[in-house]
C-alpha positions in Angstrom: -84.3 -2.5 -25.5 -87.1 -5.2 -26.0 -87.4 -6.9 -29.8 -90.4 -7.4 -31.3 -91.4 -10.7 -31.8 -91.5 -10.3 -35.9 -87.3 -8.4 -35.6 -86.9 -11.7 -33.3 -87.8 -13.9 -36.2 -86.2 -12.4 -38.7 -82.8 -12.5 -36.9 -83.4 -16.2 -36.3 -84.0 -16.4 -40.2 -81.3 -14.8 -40.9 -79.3 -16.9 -39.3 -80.0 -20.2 -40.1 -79.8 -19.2 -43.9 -76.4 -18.3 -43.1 -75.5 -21.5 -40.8 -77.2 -23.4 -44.3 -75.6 -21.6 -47.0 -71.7 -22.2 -45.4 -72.9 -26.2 -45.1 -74.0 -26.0 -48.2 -71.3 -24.5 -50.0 -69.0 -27.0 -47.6 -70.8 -30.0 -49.4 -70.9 -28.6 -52.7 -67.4 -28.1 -52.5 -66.8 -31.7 -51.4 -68.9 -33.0 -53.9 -67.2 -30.7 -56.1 -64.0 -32.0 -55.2 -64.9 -35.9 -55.7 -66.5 -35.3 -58.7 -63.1 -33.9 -60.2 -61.4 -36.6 -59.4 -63.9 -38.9 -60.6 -64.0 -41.1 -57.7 -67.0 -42.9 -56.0 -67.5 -43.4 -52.8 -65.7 -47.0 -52.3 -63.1 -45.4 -54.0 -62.9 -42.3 -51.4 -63.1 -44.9 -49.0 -60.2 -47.1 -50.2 -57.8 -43.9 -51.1 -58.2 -42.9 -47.4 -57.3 -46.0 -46.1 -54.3 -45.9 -47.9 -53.2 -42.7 -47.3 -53.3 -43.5 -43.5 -50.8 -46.4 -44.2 -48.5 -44.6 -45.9 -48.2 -41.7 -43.7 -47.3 -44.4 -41.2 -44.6 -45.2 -43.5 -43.7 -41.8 -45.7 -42.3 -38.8 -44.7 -44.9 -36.1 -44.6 -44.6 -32.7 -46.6 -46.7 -29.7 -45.9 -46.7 -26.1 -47.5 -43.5 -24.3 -47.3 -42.5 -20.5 -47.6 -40.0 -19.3 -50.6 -37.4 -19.1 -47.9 -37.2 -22.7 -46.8 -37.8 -24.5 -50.3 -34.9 -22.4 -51.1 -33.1 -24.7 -48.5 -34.6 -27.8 -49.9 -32.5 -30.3 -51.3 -33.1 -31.3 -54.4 -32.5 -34.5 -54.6 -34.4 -35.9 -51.8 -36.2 -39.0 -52.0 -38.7 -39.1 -55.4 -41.5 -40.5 -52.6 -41.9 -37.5 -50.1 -41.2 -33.6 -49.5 -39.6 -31.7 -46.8 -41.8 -30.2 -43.9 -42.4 -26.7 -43.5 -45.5 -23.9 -43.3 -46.3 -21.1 -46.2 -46.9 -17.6 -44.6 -49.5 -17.7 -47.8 -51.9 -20.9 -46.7 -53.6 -21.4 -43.3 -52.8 -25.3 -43.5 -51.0 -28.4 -43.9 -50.6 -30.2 -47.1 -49.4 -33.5 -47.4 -47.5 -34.3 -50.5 -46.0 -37.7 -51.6 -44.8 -38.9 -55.3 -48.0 -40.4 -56.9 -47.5 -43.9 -57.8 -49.7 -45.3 -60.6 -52.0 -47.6 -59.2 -52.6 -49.7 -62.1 -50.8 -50.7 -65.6 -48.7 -47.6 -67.4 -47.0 -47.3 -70.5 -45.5 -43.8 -68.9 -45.4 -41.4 -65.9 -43.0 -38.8 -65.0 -43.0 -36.3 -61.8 -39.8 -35.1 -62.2 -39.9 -34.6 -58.3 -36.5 -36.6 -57.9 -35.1 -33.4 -59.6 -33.4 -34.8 -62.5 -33.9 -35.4 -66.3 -32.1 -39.2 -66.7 -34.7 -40.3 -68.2 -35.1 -37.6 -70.8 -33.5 -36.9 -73.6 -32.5 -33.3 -75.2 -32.2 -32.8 -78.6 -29.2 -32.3 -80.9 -30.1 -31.9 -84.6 -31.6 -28.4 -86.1 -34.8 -27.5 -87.3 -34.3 -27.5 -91.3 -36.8 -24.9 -92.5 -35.5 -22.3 -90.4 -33.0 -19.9 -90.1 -29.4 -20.6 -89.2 -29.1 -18.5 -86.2 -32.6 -19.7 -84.7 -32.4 -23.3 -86.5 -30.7 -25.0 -83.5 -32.8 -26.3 -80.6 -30.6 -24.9 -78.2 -34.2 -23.7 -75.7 -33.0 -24.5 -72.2 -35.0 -26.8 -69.9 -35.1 -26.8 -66.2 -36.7 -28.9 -63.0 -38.3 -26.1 -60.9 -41.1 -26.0 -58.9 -43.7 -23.8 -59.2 -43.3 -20.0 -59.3 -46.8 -19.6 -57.6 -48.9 -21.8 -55.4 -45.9 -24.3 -54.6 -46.4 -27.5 -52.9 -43.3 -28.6 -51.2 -41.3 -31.4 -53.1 -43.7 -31.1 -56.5 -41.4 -30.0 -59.2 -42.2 -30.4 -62.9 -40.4 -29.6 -66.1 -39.9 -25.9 -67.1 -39.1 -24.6 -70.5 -36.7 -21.6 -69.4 -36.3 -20.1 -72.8 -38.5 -17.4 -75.2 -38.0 -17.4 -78.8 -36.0 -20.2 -79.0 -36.9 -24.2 -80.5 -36.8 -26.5 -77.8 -36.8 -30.1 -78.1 -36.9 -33.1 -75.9 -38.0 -36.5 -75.9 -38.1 -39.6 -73.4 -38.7 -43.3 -74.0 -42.3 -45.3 -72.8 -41.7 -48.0 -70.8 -43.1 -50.3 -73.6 -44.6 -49.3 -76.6 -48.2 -48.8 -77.1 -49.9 -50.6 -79.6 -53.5 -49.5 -81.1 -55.7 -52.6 -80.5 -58.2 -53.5 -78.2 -57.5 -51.1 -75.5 -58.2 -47.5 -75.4 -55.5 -44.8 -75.2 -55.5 -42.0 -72.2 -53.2 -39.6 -72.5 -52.7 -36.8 -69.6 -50.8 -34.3 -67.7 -50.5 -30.5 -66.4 -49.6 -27.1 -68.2 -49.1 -23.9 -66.2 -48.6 -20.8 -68.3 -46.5 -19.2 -65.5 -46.1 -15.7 -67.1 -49.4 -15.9 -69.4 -48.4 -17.0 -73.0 -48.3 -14.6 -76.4 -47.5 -16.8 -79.1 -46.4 -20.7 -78.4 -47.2 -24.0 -77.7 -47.8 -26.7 -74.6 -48.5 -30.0 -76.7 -47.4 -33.1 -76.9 -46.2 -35.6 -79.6 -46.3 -39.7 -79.5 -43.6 -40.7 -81.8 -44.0 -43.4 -83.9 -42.7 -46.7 -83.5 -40.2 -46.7 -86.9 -37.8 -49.0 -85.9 -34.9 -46.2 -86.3 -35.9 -43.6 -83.8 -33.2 -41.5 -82.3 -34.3 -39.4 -79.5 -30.9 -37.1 -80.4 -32.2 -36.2 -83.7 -36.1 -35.5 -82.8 -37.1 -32.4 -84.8 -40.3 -30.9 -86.0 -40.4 -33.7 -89.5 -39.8 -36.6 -86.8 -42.8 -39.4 -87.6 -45.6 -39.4 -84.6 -48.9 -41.2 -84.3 -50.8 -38.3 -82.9 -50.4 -34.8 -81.3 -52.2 -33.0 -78.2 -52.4 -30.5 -76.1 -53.1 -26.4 -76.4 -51.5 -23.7 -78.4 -52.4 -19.9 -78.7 -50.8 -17.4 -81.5 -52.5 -14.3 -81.3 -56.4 -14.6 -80.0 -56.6 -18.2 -81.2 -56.8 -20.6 -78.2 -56.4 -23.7 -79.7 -56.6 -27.3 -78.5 -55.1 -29.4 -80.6 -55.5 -32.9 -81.1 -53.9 -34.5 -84.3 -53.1 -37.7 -85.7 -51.7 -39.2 -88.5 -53.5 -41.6 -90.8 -52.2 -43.8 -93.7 -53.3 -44.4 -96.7 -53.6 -48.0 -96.9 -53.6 -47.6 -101.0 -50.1 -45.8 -101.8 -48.8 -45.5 -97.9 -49.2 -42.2 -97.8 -49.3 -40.3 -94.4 -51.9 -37.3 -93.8 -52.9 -35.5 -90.9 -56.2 -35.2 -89.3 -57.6 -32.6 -86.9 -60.0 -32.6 -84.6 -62.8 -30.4 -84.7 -62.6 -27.3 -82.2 -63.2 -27.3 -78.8 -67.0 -26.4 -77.7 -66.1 -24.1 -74.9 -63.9 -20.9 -74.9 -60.1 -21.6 -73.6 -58.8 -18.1 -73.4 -58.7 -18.4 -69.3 -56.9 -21.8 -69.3 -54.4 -19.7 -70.8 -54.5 -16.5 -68.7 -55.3 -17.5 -65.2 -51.4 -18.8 -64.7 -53.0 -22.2 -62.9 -51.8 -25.3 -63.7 -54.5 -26.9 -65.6 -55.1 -30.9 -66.4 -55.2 -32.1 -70.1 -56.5 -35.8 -70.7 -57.7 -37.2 -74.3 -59.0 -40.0 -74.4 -59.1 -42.6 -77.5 -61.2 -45.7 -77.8 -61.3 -48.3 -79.8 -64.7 -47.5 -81.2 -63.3 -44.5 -83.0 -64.6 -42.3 -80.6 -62.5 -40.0 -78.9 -63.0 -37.0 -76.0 -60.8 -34.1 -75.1 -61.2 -32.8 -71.3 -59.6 -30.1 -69.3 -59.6 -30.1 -65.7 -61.6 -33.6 -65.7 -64.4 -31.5 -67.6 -65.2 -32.9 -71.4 -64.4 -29.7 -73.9 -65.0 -31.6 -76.9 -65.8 -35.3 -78.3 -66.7 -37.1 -81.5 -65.8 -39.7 -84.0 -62.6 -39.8 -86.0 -64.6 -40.7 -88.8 -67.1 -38.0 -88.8 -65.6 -35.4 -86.8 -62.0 -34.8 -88.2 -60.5 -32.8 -91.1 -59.7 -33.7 -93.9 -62.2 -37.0 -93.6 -60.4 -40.5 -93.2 -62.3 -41.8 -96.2 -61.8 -40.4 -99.7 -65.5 -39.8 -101.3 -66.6 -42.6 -103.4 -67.0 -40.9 -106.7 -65.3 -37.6 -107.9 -65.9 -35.4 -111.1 -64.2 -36.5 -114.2 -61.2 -34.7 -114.7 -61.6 -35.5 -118.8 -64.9 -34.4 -119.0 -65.8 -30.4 -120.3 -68.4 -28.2 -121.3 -69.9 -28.6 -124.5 -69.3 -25.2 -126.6 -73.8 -24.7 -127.2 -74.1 -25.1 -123.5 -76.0 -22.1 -122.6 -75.9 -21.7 -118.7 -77.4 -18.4 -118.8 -81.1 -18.3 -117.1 -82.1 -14.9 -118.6 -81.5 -13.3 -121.6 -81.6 -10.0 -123.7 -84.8 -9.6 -125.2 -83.6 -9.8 -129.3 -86.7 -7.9 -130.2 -86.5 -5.0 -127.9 -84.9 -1.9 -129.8 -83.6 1.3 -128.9 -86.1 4.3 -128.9 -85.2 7.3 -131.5 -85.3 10.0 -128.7 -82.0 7.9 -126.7 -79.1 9.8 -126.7 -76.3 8.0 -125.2 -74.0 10.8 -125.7 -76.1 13.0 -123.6 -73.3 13.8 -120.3 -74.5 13.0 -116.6 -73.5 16.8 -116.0 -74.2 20.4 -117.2 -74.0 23.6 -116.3 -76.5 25.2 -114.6 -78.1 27.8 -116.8 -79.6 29.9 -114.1 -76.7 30.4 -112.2 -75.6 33.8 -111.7 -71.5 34.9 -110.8 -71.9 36.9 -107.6 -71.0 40.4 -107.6 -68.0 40.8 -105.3 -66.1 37.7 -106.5 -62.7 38.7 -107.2 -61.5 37.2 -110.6 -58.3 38.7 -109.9 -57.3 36.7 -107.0 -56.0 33.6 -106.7 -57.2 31.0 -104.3 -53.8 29.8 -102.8 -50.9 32.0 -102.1 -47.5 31.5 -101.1 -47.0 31.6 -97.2 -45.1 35.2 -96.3 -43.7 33.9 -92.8 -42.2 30.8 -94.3 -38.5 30.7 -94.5 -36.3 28.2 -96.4 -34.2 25.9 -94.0 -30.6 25.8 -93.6 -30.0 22.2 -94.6 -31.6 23.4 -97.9 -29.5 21.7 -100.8 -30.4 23.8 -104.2 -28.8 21.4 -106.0 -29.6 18.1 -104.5 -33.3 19.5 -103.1 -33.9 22.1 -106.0 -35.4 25.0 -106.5 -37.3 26.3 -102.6 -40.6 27.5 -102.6 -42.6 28.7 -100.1 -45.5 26.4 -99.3 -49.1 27.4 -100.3 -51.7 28.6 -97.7 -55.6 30.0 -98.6 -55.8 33.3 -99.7 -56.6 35.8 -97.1 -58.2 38.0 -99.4 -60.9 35.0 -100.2 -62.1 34.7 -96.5 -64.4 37.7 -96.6 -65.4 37.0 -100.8 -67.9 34.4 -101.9 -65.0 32.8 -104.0 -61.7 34.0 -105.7 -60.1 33.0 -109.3 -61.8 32.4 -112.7 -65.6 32.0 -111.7 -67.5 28.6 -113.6 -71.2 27.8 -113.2 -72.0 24.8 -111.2 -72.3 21.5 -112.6 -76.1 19.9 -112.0 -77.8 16.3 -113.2 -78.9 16.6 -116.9 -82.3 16.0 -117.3 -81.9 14.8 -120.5 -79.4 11.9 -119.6 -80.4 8.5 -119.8 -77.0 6.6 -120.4 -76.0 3.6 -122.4 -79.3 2.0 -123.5 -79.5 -1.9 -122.4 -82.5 -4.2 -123.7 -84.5 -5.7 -121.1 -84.1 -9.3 -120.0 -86.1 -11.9 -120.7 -85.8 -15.9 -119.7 -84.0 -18.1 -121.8 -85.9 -20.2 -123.5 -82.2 -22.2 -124.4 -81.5 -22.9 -120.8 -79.7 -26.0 -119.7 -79.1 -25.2 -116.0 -75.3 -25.0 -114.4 -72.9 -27.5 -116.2 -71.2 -30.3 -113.9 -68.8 -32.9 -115.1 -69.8 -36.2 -115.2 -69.1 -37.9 -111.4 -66.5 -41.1 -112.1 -65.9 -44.0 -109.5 -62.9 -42.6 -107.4 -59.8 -44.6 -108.6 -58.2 -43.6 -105.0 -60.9 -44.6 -102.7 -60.6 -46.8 -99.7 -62.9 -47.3 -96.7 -61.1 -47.5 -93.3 -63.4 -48.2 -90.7 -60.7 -48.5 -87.7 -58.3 -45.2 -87.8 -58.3 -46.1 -84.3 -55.5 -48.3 -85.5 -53.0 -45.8 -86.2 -49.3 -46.7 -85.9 -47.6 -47.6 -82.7 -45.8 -45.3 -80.9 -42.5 -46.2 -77.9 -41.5 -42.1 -76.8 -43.1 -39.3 -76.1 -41.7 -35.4 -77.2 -42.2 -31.6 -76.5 -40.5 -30.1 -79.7 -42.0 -26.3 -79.0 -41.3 -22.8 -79.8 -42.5 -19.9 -77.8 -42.3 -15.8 -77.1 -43.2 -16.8 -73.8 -40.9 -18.6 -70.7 -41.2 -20.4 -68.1 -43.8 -22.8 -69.0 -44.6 -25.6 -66.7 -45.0 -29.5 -67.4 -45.6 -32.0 -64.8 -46.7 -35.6 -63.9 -47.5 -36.8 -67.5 -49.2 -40.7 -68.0 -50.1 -42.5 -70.5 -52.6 -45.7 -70.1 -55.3 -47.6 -71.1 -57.2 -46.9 -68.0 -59.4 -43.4 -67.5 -59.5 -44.6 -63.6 -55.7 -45.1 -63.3 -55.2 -41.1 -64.5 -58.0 -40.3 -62.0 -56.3 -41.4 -59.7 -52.9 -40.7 -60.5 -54.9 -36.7 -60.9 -55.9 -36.9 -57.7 -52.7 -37.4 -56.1 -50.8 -34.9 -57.9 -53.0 -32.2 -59.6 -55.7 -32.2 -56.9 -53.1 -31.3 -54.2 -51.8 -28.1 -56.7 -56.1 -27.3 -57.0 -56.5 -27.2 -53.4 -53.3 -24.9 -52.6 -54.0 -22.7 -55.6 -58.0 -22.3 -54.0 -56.9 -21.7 -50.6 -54.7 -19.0 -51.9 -57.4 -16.9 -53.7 -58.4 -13.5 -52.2 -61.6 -13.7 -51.0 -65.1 -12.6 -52.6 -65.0 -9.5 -51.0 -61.2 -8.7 -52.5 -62.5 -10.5 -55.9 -65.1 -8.0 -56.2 -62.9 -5.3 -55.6 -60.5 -6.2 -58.5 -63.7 -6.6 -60.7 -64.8 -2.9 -60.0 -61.3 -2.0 -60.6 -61.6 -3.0 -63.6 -64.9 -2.0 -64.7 -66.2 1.0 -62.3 -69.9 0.1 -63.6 -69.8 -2.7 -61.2 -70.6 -0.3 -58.0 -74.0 0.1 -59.8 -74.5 -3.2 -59.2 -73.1 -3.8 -55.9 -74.9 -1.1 -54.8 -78.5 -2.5 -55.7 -77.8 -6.0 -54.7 -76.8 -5.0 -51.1 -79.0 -2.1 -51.1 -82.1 -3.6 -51.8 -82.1 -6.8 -49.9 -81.4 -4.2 -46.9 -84.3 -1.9 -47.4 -86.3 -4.5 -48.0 -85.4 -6.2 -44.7 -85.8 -3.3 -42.7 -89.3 -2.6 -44.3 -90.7 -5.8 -43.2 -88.6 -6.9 -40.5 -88.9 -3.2 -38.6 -90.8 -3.9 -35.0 -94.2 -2.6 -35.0 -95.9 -0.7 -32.2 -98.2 -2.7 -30.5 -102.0 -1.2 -29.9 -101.5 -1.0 -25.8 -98.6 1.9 -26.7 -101.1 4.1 -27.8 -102.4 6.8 -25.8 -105.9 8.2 -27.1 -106.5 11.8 -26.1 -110.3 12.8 -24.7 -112.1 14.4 -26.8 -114.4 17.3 -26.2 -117.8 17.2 -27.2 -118.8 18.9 -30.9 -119.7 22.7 -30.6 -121.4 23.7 -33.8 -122.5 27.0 -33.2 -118.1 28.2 -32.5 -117.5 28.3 -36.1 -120.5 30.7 -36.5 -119.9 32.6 -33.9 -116.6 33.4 -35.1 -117.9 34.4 -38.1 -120.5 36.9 -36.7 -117.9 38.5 -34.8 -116.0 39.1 -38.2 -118.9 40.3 -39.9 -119.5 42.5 -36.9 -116.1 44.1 -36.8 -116.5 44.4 -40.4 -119.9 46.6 -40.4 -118.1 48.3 -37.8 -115.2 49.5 -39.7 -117.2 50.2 -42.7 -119.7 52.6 -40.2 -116.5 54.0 -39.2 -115.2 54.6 -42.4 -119.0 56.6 -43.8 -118.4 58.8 -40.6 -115.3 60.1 -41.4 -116.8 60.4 -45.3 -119.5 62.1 -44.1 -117.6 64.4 -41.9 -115.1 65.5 -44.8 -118.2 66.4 -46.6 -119.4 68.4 -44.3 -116.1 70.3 -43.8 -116.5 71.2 -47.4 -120.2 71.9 -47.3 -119.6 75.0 -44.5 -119.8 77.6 -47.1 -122.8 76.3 -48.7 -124.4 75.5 -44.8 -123.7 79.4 -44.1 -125.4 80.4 -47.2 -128.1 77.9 -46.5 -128.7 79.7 -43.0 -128.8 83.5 -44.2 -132.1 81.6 -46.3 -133.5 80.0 -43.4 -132.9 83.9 -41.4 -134.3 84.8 -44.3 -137.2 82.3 -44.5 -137.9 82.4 -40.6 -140.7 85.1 -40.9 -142.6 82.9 -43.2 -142.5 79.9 -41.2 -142.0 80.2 -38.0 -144.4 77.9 -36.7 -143.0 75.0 -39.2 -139.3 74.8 -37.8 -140.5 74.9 -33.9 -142.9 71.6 -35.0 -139.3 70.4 -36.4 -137.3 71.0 -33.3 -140.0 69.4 -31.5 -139.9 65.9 -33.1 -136.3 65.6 -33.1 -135.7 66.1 -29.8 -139.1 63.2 -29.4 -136.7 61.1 -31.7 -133.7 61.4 -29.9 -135.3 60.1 -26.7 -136.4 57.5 -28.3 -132.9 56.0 -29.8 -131.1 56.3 -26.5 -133.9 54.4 -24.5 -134.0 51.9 -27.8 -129.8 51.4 -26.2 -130.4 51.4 -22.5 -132.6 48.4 -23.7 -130.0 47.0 -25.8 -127.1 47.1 -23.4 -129.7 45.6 -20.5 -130.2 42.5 -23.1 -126.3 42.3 -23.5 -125.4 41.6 -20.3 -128.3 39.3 -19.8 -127.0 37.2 -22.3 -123.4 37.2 -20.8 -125.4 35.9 -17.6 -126.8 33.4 -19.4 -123.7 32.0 -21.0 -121.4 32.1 -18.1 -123.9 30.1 -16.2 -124.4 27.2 -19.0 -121.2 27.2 -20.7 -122.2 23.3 -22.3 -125.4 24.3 -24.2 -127.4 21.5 -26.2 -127.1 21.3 -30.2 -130.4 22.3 -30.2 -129.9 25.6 -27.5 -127.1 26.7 -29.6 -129.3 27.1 -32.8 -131.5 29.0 -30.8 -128.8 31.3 -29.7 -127.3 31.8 -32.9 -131.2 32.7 -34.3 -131.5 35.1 -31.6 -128.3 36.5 -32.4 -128.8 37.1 -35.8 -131.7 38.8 -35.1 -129.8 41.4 -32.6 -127.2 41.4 -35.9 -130.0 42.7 -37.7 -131.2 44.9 -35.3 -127.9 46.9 -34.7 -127.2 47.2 -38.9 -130.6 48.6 -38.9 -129.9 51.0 -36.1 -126.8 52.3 -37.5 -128.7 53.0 -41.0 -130.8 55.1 -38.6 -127.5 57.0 -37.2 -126.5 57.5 -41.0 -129.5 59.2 -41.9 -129.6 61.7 -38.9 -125.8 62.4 -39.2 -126.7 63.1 -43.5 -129.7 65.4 -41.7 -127.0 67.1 -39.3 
């Protein structure tokens, strides 16, 4: 079958916007992929240069099935992964340890299996309850349940409803200065999370910290990282600031994050956390290398760093004349004679009449007759039984059973506790406020940045929920070292957990599943892009496949001929139908015809000569009607002649036919008139 030239085009349009779209979702998803990692394009250039050297050098690890990282040994080297191929994902993917590329003060990939460097906690929490005081939560070196990249492993807390606490050293301790502060690493809520927490805690430099007896009162500098209880998704970030007056310590929070967290929390990916802290008392809060929140720590925490500057006198009170009231009674307004404030709201209705076949004698709740006292019925401990109470049957059919009382309406009369009407104080002083005093306690600190130092880092948690996952944590003064470091490790765990998805088609399944109105939807956005396609891309018939049919000239005159013969047929009929009239009338006119003859018998001596005249012009008129249709019949068949020998008459002929033809029309009506009367003389 041929196309169309317009079908051609739009299957040539339709393709390239589907060659377009895939290489531009292709880039988008490069671009996509750089701009998460936060890497330019020298950088791209020098990471891949790099790699290439160390795959000459490293062992290379790709995607493994459950089976084989069973198999795995655990304590291969900390700088590559075993080989092997997930059933799950259609390709390779090279892991290796990330190495920092730049100055750390800690980093931890627990991918050499152990926790050396890490230490658990011994002491108990002391607000709590003996039997849950103890941090006793168990702590494991897994890899991930889901999405696994062959020799990653990270730090699982194993336990639910347990404390857990652990803590590990920094290689040197960080000092707030002249440097910024990035903190970062990767949460995976595994099995979703009810109530618990994934933060962080930088304990402070105090000069007698023991990692054995960390605990929730242990002294840190600051505190981040997300925590749910119930439907609030938090994100914590906290520090502690001192009050450089009396020493005291106070925590600060961060305002709330601007976007909604619930699906960092719910998804059960592994999700990046980074804050980062500058000297300029700015701070920003990002998940997934996307900002969820910044501001100042002067401006933009709670309770503020800085005490107000003045503060209400706690000495001073309100003067007893102080009249704060901005309207009064009016002191000249009096009651009127007529108020009765005794009057009730309610009263009988005095034109209320007791129907007649309410039944006074009945009461409206009777004791049940089917009830029956139970067997475990104790007299003496449960008392006397008694049937329970049910409506009166006899009330269902009545208008109302039991002493009858007229219904209560609004008394017109009542008016209520009289009140005078409010005027405006003319004694008004306004609201009273104590006097505002210098604040004895104020202090302007204009570097919180500057908080104290801090040499470990700690997860002291508790959770309802196990089996959350911790991995490649770092802490530095560079944002581009813990890109890169993200790249390495979290980007690789992004990629795997993408690839893994079902696909649009399965996505939008699940969705409908979920929420059936969705087919609506579905329906019109493939429907209609389809109908509309087939309206204006259907091939159109061209004009050479068109076959015109010959027409026949235009006969006027066939429509009116048609309609003569009608109108002939009719008149015929209706002749028909006088005859047979005419002759039941005669059949009943016999007697009176008989009668009429013995007149004429009679009548025949008289005039004679009269009825012979008679005969003798009927039988004169009856010649004359058949030769008037000899020369009727003759004129017939002349026309036949005439039209079987020009069948293709001119316009013009025609109307001259159709005259002539009215005029024998006329003609025969007038002749059968003529019948009508002869038959009526008859």
């Amino acid at each position: 079958m041929k196309l169309e030239r317009g079908w051609m085009w739009c299957v040539l349009l339709l393709s390239s916007l589907a060659v377009a779209t895939q290489e531009t979702q292709l880039d988008v998803d490069i671009s996509d992929m750089d701009e998460d990692m936060g890497l330019d394009e020298e950088e791209l250039k020098v990471l891949m240069a790099e790699e290439v050297e160390e795959e000459e050098e490293e062992e290379e690890a790709t995607v493994m099935d459950e089976n084989l990282l069973d198999e795995t040994d655990g304590t291969a080297s900390g700088k590559a992964g075993k080989a092997g191929m997930d059933a799950n994902v259609s390709f390779q993917v090279t892991y290796k340890t990330p190495v920092p590329t730049g100055d750390v003060y800690f980093a931890e990939t627990f991918d050499d299996g152990s926790l050396e460097s890490w230490q658990l906690s011994k002491t108990v929490k002391g607000d709590a309850d003996d039997d849950i005081a103890k941090y006793d939560g168990k702590w494991a070196v897994e890899q991930l349940k889901e999405n696994k990249v062959p020799g990653d492993q990270g730090l699982v807390l194993k336990s639910r409803a347990k404390h857990h606490a652990i803590s590990a050293m920094l290689n040197k301790p960080f000092v707030f200065q002249d440097e910024p502060l990035v903190v970062q690493y990767e949460v995976n809520f595994q099995d979703g999370i009810d109530c618990g927490g994934a933060y962080i805690k930088l304990l402070s430099d105090t000069g007698n910290l023991n990692l054995e007896q960390f605990h929730d009162r242990t002294a840190y500098s600051l505190m981040f990282g997300p925590d749910k209880c119930g439907e609030d998704y938090k994100l914590h970030f906290i520090f502690r600031h001192q009050n450089p007056l009396n020493k005291d310590t106070e925590e600060k929070h961060a305002k709330r994050a601007d976007v909604d967290l619930k699906k960092f929390y719910t998804d059960k990916k592994t999700h990046l956390y980074t804050l980062v802290l500058n000297p300029d008392n700015s701070y920003e809060m990002f998940i997934d290398q996307s900002s969820v929140s910044r501001g100042s720590l002067l401006h933009d925490v709670v309770p503020p760093v800085n005490p107000p500057k003045e503060i209400d006198d706690p000495h001073d009170s309100k003067p007893e004349d102080w009249d704060e009231r901005a309207r009064m009674p009016d002191p000249e307004a009096a009651k009127p004679d007529d108020w009765d404030e005794d009057a009730a709201a309610k009263i009988e209705d005095p034109d209320s009449l007791k129907p007649e076949d309410w039944l006074d004698e009945e009461p409206e709740f009777v004791s049940d007759p089917n009830a029956e006292k139970p067997e475990d019925w104790d007299e003496e401990m449960d008392g006397e039984w008694e049937a329970p109470q049910i409506p009166n049957p006899a009330c269902e059919t009545a208008p109302g059973c039991g002493e009858w009382k007229r219904p209560q309406i609004n008394n017109p009369q009542y008016k209520g506790k009289w009140k005078a009407p409010l005027v405006d104080n003319p004694n008004y002083q306004g609201v009273w406020k104590p006097h505002k005093i210098n604040n004895p306690d104020y202090f302007e600190d204009l570097q919180p940045f500057r908080m104290t130092p801090f040499k470990a880092v700690g997860l002291e948690l508790w959770s309802m929920t196990a089996d959350i996952y911790f991995d490649n944590f770092i802490i530095t003064s560079h944002k581009e070292v813990a890109d890169r470091w993200a790249s390495d490790s979290w980007g690789l765990k992004k990629l795997v957990a993408s690839a893994n998805e079902p696909g649009i088609f399965a996505q939008l399944m699940i969705a409908a599943e979920e929420r059936p109105w969705l087919w609506v939807i579905y329906i019109l956005t493939v429907g209609l892009p389809v109908g509309l396609g087939v309206l204006f891309c259907w091939p159109k018939k061209s004009d050479d496949d068109y076959v015109y049919k010959k027409v026949d000239p235009p006969r006027a005159d066939v429509e009116e001929e048609e309609e003569d013969e009608e109108e002939e047929g009719e008149a015929a009929a209706a002749a028909a139908g006088d005859e047979e009239e005419k002759a039941a009338e005669a059949a009943e006119g016999a007697p009176a015809a008989a009668t009429e003859e013995e007149e004429e018998e009679e009548d025949e001596a008289d005039a004679g000569g009269d009825n012979l005249e008679d005969e003798d012009e009927e039988e004169e008129e009856e010649e004359e009607d058949e030769e008037e249709e000899e020369e009727e019949e003759e004129e017939e068949e002349e026309e036949g002649e005439e039209e079987s020998k020009a069948p293709e008459r001119t316009l013009e002929e025609e109307v001259v036919v159709v005259s002539k033809e009215g005029g024998d029309v006329a003609e025969e009506s007038h002749k059968q008139a003529v019948r009508k009367r002869r038959v009526r003389k008859d």
